[in-house]
C-alpha positions as a Python dict, from the first residue, in 0.01 Angstrom:
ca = {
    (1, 'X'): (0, 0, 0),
    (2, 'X'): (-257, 118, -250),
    (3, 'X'): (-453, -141, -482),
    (4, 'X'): (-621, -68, -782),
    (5, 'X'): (-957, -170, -759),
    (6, 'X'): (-1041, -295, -1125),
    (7, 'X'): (-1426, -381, -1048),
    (8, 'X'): (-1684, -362, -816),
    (9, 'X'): (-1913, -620, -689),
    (10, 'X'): (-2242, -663, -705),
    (11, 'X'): (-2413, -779, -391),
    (12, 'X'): (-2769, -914, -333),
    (13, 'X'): (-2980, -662, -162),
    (14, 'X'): (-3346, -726, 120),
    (15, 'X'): (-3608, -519, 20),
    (16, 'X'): (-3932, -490, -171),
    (17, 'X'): (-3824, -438, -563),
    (18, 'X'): (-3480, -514, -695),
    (19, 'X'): (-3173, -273, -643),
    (20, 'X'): (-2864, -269, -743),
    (21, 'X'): (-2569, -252, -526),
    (22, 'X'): (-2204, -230, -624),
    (23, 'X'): (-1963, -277, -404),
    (24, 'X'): (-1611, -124, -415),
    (25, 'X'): (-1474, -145, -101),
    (26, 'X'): (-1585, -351, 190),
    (27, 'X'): (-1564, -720, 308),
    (28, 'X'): (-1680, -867, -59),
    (29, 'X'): (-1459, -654, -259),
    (30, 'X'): (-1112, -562, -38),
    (31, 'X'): (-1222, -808, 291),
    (32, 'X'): (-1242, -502, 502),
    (33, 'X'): (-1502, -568, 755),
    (34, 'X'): (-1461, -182, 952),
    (35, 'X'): (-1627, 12, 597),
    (36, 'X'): (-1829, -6, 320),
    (37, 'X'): (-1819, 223, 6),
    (38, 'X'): (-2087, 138, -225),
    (39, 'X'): (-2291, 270, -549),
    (40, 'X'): (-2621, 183, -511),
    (41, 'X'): (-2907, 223, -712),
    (42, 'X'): (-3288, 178, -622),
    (43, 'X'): (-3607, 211, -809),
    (44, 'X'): (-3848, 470, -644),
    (45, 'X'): (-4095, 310, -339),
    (46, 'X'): (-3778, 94, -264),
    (47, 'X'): (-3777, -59, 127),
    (48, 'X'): (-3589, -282, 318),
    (49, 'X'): (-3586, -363, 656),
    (50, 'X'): (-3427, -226, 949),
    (51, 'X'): (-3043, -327, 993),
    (52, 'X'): (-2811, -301, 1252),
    (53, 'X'): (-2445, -331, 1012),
    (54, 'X'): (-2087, -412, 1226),
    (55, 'X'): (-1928, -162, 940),
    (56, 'X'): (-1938, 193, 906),
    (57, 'X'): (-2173, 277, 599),
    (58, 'X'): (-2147, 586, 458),
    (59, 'X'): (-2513, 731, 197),
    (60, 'X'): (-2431, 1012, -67),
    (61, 'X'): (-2759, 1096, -248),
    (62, 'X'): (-2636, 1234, -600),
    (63, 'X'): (-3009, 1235, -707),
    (64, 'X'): (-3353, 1180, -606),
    (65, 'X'): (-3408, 1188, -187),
    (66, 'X'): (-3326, 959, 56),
    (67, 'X'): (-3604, 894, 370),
    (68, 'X'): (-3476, 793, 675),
}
């Protein structure tokens, strides 16, 4: 069944200057542990370090550009 989701949540992010991540579906938000969909927000220079996630994650860049 469909749920509205009224909020997202913020989660703590690694890396080298703050970012801000909002989580709107994954295992904070909806305890789904196979996905996360996520706006995130990061300063430019912005690292972290390498992960290995047990989700599928999913990047949109809607501005700016994204180095992988």
């Amino acid at each position: 069944m469909a749920r509205k989701i009224e909020s997202p949540t913020i989660v703590e992010a690694a890396g080298n200057k703050p970012k801000i991540i909002e989580e709107y579906i994954g295992n904070m938000n909806t305890q789904s542990s196979s996905v996360s969909i996520a706006r995130m927000q990061s300063p430019g220079g912005w690292i972290e370090p390498g992960q290995t996630p047990k989700f599928d994650e999913y990047t949109v860049v809607l501005k700016g550009t994204l180095q992988v």
